[in-house]
C-alpha positions as CSV (number, residue, x, y, z in Angstrom):
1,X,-21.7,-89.4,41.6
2,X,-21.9,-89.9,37.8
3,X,-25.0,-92.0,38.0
4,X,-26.8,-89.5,40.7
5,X,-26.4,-86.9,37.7
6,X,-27.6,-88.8,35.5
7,X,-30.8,-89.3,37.9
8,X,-31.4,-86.4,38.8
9,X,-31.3,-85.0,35.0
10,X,-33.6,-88.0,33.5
11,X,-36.2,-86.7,36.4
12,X,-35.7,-83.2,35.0
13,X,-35.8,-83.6,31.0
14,X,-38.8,-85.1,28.6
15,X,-36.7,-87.1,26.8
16,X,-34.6,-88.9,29.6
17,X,-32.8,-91.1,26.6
18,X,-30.5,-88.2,25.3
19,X,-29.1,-87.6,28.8
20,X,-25.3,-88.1,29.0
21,X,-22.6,-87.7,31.5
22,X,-19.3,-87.6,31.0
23,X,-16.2,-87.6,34.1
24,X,-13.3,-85.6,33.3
25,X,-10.1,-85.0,35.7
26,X,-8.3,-82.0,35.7
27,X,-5.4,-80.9,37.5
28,X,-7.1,-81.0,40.7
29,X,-10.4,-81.1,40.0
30,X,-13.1,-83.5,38.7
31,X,-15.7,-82.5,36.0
32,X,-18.7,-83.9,35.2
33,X,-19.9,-82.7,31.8
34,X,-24.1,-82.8,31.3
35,X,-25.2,-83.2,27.7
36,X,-29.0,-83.3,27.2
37,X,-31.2,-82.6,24.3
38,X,-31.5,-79.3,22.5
39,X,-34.9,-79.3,24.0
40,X,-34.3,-79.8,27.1
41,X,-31.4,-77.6,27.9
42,X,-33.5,-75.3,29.5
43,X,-35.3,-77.6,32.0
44,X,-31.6,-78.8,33.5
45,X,-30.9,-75.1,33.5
46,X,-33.5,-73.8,35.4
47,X,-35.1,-70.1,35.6
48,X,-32.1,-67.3,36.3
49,X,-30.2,-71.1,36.4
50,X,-31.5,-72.0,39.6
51,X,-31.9,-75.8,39.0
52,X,-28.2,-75.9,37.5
53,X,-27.0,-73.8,40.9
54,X,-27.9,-76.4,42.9
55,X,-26.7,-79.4,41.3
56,X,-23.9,-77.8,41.3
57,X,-24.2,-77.0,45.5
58,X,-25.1,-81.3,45.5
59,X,-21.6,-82.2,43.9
60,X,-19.4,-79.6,45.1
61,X,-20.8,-80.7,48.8
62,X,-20.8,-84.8,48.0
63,X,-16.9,-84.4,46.3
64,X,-15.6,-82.4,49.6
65,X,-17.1,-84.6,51.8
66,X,-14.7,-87.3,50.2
67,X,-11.7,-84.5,50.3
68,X,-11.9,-84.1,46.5
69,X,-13.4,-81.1,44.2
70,X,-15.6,-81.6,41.4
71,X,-18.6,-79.1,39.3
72,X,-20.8,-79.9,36.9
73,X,-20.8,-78.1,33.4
74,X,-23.7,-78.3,31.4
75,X,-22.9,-78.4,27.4
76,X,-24.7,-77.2,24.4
């Protein structure tokens, strides 16, 4: 799932070299932590966060098809 972030983020940005993804596991949970370029930021975010929304909607639906949970977080 890590590397269908990172995909769908290089499509999205202008410079598809700063995109980084990073898995964390919580509790019960995983998270998958988005780091792009300052510059970018707003392009993975979307208008009224729209774009983020549904990558969010992607994970969340691709994690409980396996029985898990997972989100995405997007970082400054």
């Amino acid at each position: 799932m890590k590397e269908l972030i990172e995909m769908i983020a290089k499509t999205l940005v202008e410079n598809p070299d700063s995109v980084q993804v990073d898995e964390k596991t919580t509790e019960d949970m995983l998270v998958y932590e988005l780091r792009v370029a300052e510059s970018d930021l707003g392009r993975v975010i979307g208008r009224e966060g729209r774009i983020a929304k549904a990558m969010r909607t992607i994970i969340r639906s691709i994690a409980a098809r396996k029985g898990q949970k997972a989100t995405l977080e997007i970082m400054d």
